[in-house]
C-alpha positions as CSV (number, residue, x, y, z in Angstrom):
1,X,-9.3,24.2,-7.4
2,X,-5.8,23.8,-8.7
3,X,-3.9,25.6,-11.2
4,X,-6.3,28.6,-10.9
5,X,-9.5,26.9,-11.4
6,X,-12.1,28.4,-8.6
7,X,-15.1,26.0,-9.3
8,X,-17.1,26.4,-6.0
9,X,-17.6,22.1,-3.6
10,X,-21.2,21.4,-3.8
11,X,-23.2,21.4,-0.3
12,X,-22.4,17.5,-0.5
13,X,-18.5,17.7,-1.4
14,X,-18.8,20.3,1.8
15,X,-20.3,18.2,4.4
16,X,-18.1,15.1,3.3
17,X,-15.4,17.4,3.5
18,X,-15.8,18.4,7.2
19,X,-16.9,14.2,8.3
20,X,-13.3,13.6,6.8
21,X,-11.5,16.9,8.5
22,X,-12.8,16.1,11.9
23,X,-12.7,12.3,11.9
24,X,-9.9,11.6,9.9
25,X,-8.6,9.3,9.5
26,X,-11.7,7.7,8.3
27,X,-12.8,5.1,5.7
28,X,-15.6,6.0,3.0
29,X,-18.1,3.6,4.6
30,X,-18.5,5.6,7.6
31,X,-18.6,8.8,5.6
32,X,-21.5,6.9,4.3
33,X,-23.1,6.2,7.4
34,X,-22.4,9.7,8.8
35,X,-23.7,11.2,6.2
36,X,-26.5,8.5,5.0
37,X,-25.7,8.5,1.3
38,X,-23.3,7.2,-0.9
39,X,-19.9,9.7,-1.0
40,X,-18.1,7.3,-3.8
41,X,-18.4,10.2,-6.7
42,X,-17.9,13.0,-4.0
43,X,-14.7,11.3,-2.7
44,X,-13.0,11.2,-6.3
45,X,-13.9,14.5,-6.4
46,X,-12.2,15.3,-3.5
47,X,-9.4,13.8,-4.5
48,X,-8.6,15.0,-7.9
49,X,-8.8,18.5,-6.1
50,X,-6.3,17.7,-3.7
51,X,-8.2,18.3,-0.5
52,X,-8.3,14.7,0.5
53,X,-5.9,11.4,0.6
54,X,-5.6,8.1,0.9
55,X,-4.2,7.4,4.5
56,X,-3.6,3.5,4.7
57,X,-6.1,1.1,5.0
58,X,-8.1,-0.7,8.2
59,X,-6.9,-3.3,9.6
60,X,-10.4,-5.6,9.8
61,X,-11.7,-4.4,7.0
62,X,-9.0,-3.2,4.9
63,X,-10.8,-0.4,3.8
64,X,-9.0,2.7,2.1
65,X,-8.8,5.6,5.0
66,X,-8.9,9.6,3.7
67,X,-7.1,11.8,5.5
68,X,-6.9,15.7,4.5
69,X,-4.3,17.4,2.6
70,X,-1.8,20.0,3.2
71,X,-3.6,21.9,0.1
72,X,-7.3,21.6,2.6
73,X,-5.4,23.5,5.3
74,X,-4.1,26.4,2.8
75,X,-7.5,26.7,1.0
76,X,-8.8,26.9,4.2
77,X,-6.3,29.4,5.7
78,X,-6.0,26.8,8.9
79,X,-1.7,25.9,10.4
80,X,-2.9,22.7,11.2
81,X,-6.2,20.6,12.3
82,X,-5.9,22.5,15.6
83,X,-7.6,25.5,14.0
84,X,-10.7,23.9,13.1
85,X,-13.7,25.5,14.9
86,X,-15.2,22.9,17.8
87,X,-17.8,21.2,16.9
88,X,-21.3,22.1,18.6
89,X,-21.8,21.1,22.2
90,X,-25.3,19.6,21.0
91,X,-23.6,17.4,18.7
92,X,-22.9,13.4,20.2
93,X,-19.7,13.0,21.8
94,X,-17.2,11.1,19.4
95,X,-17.1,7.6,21.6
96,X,-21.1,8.1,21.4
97,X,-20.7,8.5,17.5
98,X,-18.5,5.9,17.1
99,X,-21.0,4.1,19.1
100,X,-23.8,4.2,16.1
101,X,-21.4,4.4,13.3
102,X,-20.5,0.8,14.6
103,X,-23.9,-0.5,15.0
104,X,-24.6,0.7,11.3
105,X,-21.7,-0.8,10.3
106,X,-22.7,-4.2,11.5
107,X,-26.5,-3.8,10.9
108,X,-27.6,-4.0,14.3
C-alpha cells in the first residue's frame, strides 16, 4: 500500500491486523492462538506494507513482538491507538484472554 499501490488486506491480513492493534505488543505465537491458524505469511505481509513492526522480543521466550506502525495510524486516519473503536462488551476481558492464550501456549 506504499508508493501508490492500493491492493486491498485479505479478511486474514485484516483480523491479524486488529489482534496486533489491540494487543500489541504481541508475539506471532499468540496471533496464532488468537486467531487459530498460522499468521507467518500474513505477518510478512504486514510488514513489507509497513503496517506492522518488530517491537523487541520476550523475555522467556525471546520471541519477536509486532507492534503497529505510524503508517497503520495514517491509513487508518486514527492520532494515536486511543482512537481505536472499543472492543465489544461480549468480548472476554483482556486478563481473561490472556488467561486462555496462556493455557494454549503451554498446552494445558
Amino acid at each position: 500500500m506504499r508508493d501508490g499501490q492500493q491492493a486491498r488486506l485479505t479478511q486474514a491480513s485484516l483480523e491479524t491486523l486488529a489482534v496486533i492493534a489491540y494487543r500489541q505488543p504481541i508475539s506471532r505465537g499468540r496471533i496464532s492462538a488468537v486467531r487459530g491458524v498460522n499468521v507467518d505469511g500474513v505477518i510478512r505481509t504486514l510488514v513489507a506494507r509497513g503496517l506492522i513492526e518488530e517491537a523487541g522480543h520476550e523475555d522467556e521466550s525471546h520471541s519477536i513482538l509486532y507492534r503497529t506502525t505510524s503508517h497503520f495510524l495514517e491509513r487508518i486516519g486514527a492520532a494515536s491507538l486511543n482512537d481505536l473503536p472499543p472492543l465489544a462488551d461480549y468480548l472476554p476481558s483482556l486478563a481473561e484472554l490472556d488467561d486462555v492464550l496462556d493455557s494454549v501456549a503451554i498446552g494445558d
